[in-house]
C-alpha positions in Angstrom: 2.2 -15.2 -4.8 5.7 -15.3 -5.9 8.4 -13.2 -3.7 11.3 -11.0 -5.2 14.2 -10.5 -2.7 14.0 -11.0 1.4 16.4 -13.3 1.2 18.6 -14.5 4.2 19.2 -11.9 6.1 16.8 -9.3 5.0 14.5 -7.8 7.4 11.3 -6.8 5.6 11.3 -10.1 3.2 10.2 -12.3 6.1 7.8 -10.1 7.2 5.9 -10.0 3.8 6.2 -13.5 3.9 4.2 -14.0 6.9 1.8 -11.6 6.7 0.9 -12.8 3.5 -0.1 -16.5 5.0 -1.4 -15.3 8.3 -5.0 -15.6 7.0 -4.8 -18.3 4.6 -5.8 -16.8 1.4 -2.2 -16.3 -0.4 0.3 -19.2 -0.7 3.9 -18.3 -1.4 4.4 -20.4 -4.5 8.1 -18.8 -5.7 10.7 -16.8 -5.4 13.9 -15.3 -6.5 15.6 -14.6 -2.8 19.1 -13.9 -4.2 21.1 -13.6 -7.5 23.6 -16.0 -5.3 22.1 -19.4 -5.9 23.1 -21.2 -2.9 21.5 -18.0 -0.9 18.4 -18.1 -3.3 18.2 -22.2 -2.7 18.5 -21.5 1.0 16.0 -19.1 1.1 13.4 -20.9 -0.7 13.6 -23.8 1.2 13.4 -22.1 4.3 9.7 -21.6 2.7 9.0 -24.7 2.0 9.5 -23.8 -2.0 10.4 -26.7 -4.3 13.9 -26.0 -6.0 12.6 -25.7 -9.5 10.6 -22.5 -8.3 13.2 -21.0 -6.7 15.1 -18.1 -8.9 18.1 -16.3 -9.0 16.9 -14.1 -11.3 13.7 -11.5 -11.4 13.5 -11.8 -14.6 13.5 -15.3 -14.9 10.9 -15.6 -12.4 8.2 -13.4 -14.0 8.7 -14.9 -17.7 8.4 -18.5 -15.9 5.8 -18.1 -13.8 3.2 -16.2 -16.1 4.2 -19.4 -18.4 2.7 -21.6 -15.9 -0.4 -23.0 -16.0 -0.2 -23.0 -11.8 2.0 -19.9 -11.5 2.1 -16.9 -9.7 -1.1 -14.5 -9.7 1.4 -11.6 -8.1 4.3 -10.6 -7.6 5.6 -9.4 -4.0 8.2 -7.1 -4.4 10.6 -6.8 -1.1 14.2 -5.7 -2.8 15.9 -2.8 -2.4 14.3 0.5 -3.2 16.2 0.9 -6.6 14.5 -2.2 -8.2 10.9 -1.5 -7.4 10.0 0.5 -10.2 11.4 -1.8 -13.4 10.2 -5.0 -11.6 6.7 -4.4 -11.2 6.5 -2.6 -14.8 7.8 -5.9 -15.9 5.6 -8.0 -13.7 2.4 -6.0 -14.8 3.1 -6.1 -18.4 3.6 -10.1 -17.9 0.3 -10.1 -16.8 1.0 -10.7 -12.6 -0.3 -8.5 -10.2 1.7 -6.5 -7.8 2.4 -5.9 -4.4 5.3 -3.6 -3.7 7.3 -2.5 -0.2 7.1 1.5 -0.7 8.7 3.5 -2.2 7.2 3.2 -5.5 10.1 4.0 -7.4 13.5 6.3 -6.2 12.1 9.7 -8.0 8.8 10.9 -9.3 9.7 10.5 -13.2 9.9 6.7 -12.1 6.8 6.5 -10.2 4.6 8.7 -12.6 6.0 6.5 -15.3 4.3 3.3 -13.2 1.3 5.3 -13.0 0.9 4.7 -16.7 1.6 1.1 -16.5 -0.9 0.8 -14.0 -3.4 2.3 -16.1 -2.4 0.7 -19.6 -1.8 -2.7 -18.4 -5.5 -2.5 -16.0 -3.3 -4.9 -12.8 -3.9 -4.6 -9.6 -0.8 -2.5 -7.9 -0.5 -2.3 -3.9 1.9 -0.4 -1.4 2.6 -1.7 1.9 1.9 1.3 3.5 2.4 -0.7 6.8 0.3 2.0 9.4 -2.6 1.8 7.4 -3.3 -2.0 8.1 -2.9 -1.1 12.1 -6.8 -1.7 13.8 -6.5 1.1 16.0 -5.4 3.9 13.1 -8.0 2.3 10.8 -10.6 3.1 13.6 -9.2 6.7 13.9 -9.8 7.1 10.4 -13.6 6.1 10.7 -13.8 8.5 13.8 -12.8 11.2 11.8 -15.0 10.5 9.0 -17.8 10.5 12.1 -16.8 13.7 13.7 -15.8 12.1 17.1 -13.4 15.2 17.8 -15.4 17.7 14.8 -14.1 19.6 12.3 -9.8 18.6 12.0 -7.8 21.4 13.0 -4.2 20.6 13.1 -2.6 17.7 12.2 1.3 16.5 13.8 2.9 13.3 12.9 6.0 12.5 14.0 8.3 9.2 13.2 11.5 8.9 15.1 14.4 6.8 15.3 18.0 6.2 16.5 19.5 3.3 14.4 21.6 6.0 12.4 22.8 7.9 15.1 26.2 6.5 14.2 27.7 5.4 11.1 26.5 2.4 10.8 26.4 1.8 7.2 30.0 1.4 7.9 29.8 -1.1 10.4 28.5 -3.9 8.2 25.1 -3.3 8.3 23.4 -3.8 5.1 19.9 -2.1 5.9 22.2 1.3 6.5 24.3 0.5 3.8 21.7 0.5 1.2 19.2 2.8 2.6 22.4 5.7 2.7 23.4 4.8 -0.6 21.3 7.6 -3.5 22.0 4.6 -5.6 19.9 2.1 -4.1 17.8 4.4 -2.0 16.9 7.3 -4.2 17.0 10.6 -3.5 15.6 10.7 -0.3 17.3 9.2 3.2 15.0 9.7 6.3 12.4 11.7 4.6 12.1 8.7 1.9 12.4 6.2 4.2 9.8 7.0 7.0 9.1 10.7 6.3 7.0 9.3 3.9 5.0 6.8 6.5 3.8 10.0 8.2 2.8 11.6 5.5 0.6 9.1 4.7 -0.4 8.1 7.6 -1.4 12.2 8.2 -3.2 12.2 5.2 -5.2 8.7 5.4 -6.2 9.3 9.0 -7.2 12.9 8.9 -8.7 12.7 5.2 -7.2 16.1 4.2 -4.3 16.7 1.6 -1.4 18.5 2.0 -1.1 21.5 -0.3 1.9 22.7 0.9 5.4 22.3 2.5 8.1 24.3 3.9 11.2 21.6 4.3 14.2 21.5 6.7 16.3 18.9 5.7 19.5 17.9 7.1 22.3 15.4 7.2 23.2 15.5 10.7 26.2 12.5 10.5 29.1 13.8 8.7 29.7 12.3 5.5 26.0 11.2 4.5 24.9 11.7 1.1 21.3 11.8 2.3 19.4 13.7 5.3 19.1 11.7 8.5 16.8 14.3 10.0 13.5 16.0 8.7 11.4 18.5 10.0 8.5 20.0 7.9 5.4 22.7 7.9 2.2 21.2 6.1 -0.2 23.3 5.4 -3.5 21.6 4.1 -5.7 22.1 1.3 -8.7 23.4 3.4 -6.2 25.8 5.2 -4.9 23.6 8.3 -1.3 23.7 9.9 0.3 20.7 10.2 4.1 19.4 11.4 5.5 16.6 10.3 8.8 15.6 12.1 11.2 12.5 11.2 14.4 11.7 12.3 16.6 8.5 12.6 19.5 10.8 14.1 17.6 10.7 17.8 20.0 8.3 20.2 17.7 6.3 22.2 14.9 5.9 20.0 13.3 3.4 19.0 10.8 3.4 16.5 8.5 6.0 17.8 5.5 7.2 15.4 2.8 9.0 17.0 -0.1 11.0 14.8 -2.3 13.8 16.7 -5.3 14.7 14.9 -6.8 18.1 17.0 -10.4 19.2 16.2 -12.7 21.1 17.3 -14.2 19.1 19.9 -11.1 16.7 20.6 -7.5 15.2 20.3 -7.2 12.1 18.8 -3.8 10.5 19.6 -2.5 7.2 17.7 1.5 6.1 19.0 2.9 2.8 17.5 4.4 1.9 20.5 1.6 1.3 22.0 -0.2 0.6 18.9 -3.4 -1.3 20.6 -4.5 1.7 22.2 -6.5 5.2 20.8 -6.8 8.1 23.1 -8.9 11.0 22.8 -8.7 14.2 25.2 -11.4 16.3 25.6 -11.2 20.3 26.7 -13.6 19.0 30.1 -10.6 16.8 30.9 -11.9 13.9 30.1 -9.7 11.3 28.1 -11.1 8.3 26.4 -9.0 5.2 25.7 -10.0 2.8 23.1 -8.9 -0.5 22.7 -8.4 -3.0 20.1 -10.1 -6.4 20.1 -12.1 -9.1 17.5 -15.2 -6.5 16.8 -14.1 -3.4 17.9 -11.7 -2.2 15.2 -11.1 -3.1 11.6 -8.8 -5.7 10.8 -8.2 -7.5 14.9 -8.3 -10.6 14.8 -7.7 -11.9 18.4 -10.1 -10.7 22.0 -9.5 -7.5 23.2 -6.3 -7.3 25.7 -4.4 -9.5 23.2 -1.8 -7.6 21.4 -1.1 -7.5 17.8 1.3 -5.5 15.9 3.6 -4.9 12.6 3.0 -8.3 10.7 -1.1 -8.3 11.7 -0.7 -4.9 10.0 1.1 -5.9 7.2 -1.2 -8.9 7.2 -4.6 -6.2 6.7 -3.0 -5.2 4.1 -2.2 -8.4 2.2 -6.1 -9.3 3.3 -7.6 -7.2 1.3 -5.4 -7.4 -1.7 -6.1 -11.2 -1.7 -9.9 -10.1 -1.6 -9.8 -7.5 -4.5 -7.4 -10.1 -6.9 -10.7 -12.3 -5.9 -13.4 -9.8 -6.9 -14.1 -8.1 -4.0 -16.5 -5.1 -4.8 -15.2 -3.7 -1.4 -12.8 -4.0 1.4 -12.1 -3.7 5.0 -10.6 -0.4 4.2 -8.5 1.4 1.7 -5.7 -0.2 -0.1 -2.8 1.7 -0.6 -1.7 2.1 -4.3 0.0 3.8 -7.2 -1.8 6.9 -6.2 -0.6 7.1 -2.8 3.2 5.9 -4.5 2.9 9.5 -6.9 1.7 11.8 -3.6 4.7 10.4 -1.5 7.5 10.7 -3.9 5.8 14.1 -4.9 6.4 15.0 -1.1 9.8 13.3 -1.2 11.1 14.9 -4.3 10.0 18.5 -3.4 11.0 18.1 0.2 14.3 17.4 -0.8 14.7 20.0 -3.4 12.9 23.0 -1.6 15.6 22.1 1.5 18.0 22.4 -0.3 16.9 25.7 -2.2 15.2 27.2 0.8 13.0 28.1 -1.0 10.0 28.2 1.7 6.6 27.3 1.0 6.6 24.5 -1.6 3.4 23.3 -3.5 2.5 19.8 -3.6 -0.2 20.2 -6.1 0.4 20.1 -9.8 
């Protein structure tokens, strides 16, 4: 694979990196860290990269690599929300594969307009939907699918922070800086940033759709061009409630997601805290605790009592992209993609506009 951004400094580039090794079927081959060419050079060494592989420009890099007889197969995309879209277009119509941080694109014009590229150019296109690649929520999606707690009644998903309680984009930090800034961002703050994680993760656990939303959005911090808080009704396409709740306003937090899928026979309760762990509660008072470990959930890697976490996750994911590039009739589970990109900006994009219109009940389907 070749890399574009996650230079030095970024937080998610390294991440991507590693997760993409961790199993030995994807070498990191190129990259173009930084338009700065001492920072791209630094960062590219820091990989182990030769320097005549290491670009300063994303463009460059593409053209090169799909020149080479040894070059690239995909491109991992780890920039700034704002480049996501043209990149990978370009990337797919050189050929390259694509694996892409989420958000798809900043709007859903952009991202339907990557649906087609998807479909004319016939490339393989992948979002790091991080919670998917999680063991334990992989397993709560097959218990689910078995009726372990019956027929899904209610779905809540709730993603809370507190790294923007203050105004830290002016402070010098460049995650907050760009991920406050419409520019780079889009048009969504919180919702776009992890709103959107439990809305997938809602949907790919519990295997229902949302149909529906009613959106409260709300810049909390004074002077914010995007919200900073969320709080949302879902209502499903078979008829069930849902809440969905995501803040980075909550002082204190950390970076607590927890899903609860409620059935008719049982609670199923995932939190990423404590990530290695499923719970279900029965109405006899009985709770069951499952726990991960090599053979008892998809994607561990390690005995039970071992803990993994975010880059093993991010590592599933990368697993199984590596295995479909290679042919791979199935997977270990699946693979978020360009679909998944057009549901979450749709929810993004309506959330956003039906908050600000209060509208009330919002439709999700077209």
């Amino acid at each position: 694979m070749a890399m574009i951004g996650g230079g030095p400094g970024a937080f998610i580039g390294p991440v991507h990196a590693m997760a993409a090794r961790l199993d030995g079927k994807i070498a990191l081959v190129a990259g173009a860290f930084s338009s700065d060419r001492e920072r791209a050079l630094a960062g590219g060494r820091g990989y182990g990269l030769p320097d005549d592989r290491i670009y300063t420009d994303w463009r460059e890099l593409i053209a090169a690599e799909a020149a080479r007889p040894d070059g690239a197969e995909f491109v991992a995309i780890v920039t700034p929300n704002h480049l996501h879209q043209p990149i990978a277009i370009a990337a797919m119509e050189a050929g390259l594969h694509v694996i892409c941080d989420k958000p798809a694109a900043t709007n859903l014009a952009g991202t339907l307009a990557l649906h087609d590229a998807v479909s004319r150019t016939g490339r393989l296109y992948a979002l790091t939907y991080t919670y998917t690649g999680y063991p334990m929520v992989r397993r709560a999606r097959e218990l689910v699918r078995e009726g372990a707690i019956g027929t899904v009644r209610k779905v809540s998903a709730q993603y809370v922070q507190g790294w923007l309680a203050d105004r830290a984009e002016e402070e010098g930090n460049k995650q907050a800086h760009w991920r406050t800034d419409p520019a780079q961002a889009g048009i969504g703050g919180c919702i776009g940033d992890i709103g959107v994680h439990a809305f997938n993760l809602a949907e790919f656990v519990s295997g229902l759709e949302v149909a529906e939303i009613m959106p409260d959005l709300s810049s909390v911090v004074g002077g914010r061009l995007l919200d900073d808080d969320c709080n949302v009704l879902l209502r499903f396409a078979g008829g069930q409630p849902g809440v969905l709740v995501a803040s980075q306003i909550c002082t204190g937090e950390r970076n607590d997601l927890t899903l609860k899928v409620h059935g008719t026979t049982g609670t199923l309760t995932w939190n990423h805290e404590n990530c290695g762990a499923l719970r279900i509660d029965r109405a006899d008072g009985r709770t069951e605790t499952l726990r991960a470990g090599q053979g008892l959930a998809p994607g561990t890697r390690i005995p039970v009592g071992h803990p993994e976490g975010f880059i093993e996750a991010f590592a599933n994911i990368y697993s199984d992209f590596a295995d479909k590039l290679r042919g791979a009739a199935q997977t270990q589970c699946p693979i978020p993609g360009i679909a998944e990109g057009v549901r979450s900006m749709r929810f993004v994009e309506r959330a956003v506009a039906g908050s600000r219109t209060r509208q009330g009940w919002v439709a999700l389907t077209e």
